[in-house]
C-alpha beads as a LAMMPS data file, in Angstrom:
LAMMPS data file: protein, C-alpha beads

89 atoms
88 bonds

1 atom types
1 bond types

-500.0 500.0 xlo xhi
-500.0 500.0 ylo yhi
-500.0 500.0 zlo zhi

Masses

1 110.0

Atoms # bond

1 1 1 0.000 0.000 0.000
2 1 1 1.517 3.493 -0.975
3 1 1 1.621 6.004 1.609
4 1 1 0.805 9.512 0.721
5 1 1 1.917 12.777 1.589
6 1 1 -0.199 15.775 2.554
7 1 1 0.644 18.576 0.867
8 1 1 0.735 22.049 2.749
9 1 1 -0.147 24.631 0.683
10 1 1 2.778 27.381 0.368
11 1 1 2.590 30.576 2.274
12 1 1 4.060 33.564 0.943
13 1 1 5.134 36.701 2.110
14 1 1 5.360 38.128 -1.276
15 1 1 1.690 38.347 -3.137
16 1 1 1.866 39.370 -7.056
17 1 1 0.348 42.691 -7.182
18 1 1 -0.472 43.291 -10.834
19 1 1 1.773 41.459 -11.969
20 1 1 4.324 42.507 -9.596
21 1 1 6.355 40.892 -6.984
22 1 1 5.366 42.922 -3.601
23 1 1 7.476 42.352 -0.553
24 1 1 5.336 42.768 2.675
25 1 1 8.260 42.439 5.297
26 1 1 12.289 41.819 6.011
27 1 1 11.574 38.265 5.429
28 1 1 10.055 38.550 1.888
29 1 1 12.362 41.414 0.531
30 1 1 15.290 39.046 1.188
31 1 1 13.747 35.705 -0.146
32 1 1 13.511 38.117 -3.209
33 1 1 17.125 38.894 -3.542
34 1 1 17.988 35.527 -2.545
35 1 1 16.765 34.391 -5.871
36 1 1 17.313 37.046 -7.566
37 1 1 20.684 37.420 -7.103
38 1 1 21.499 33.341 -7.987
39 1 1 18.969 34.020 -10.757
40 1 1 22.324 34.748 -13.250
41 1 1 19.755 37.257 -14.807
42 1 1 21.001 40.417 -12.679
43 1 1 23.500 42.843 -13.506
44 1 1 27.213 41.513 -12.591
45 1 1 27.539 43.761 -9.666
46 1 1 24.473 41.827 -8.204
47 1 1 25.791 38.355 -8.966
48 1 1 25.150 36.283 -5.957
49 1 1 25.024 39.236 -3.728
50 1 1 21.651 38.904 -1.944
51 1 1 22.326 41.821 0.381
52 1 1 23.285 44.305 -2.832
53 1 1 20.046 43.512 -4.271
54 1 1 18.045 43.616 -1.472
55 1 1 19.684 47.286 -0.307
56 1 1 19.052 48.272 -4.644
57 1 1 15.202 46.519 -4.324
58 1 1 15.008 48.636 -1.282
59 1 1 16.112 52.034 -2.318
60 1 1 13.919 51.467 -5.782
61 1 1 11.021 50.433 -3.397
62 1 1 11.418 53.961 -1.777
63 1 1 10.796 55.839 -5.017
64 1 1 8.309 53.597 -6.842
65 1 1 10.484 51.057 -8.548
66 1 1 9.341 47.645 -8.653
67 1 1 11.919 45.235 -7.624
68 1 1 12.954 43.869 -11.241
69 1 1 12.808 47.699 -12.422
70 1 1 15.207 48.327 -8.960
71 1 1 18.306 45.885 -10.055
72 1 1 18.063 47.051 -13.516
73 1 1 18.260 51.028 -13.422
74 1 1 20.503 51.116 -9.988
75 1 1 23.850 50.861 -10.782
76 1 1 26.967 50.817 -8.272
77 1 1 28.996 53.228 -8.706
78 1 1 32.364 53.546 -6.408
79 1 1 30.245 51.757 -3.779
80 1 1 27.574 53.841 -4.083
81 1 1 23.559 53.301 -5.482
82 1 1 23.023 55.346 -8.608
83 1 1 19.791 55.569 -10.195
84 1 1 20.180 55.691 -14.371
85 1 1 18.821 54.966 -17.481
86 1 1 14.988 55.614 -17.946
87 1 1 14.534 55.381 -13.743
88 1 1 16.063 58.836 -13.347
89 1 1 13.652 60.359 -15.485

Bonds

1 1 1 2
2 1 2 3
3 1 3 4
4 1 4 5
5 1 5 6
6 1 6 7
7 1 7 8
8 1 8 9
9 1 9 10
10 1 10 11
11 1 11 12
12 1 12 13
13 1 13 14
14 1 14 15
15 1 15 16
16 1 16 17
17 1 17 18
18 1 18 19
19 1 19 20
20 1 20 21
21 1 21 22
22 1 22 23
23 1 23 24
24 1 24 25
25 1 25 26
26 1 26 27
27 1 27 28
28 1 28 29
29 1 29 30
30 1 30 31
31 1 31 32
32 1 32 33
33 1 33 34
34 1 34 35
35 1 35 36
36 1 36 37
37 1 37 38
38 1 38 39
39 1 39 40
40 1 40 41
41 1 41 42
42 1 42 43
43 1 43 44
44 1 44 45
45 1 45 46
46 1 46 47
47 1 47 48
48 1 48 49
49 1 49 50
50 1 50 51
51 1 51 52
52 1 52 53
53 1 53 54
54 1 54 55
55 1 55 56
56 1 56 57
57 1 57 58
58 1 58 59
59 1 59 60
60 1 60 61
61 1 61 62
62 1 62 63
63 1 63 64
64 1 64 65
65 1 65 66
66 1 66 67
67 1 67 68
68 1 68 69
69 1 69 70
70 1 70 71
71 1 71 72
72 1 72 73
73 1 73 74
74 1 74 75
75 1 75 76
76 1 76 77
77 1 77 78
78 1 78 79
79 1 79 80
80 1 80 81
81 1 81 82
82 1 82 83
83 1 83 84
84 1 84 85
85 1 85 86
86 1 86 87
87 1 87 88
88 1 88 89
């Protein structure tokens, strides 16, 4: 006789908000970088750096950036966050 498994249903802390990843808490803006920044589909400065993206997701959260926008028009520049491209406009 086969056993089965129950299958909890997954629990996020980051609901899609038209079509958006939306971070509700600490917890769910760094699961985001987490795979975000092993994704291989960042900018090199964000390549398996969890903690850059998450401080970039968090400054582009502060001025209306979704997170994907966020790690594509915030560059590093000397160590420092630089909004560019379209994002400054």
């Amino acid at each position: 006789m086969e056993e089965t498994k129950e299958i909890k249903p997954y629990r996020s802390n980051v609901p899609i908000v038209d079509g958006q990843l939306v971070p509700q808490d600490f917890e769910g803006l760094y699961r985001i970088s987490q795979i975000m920044a092993a994704s291989g589909m960042v900018p090199g400065h964000y390549a398996n750096k969890p903690e850059a993206v998450f401080v970039a997701v968090q400054m582009g959260m502060e001025i209306g950036l979704s997170p994907m926008a966020s790690v594509q028009n915030i560059a590093v520049i000397n160590g420092n966050p630089s909004i560019w491209g379209d994002a400054a406009l």
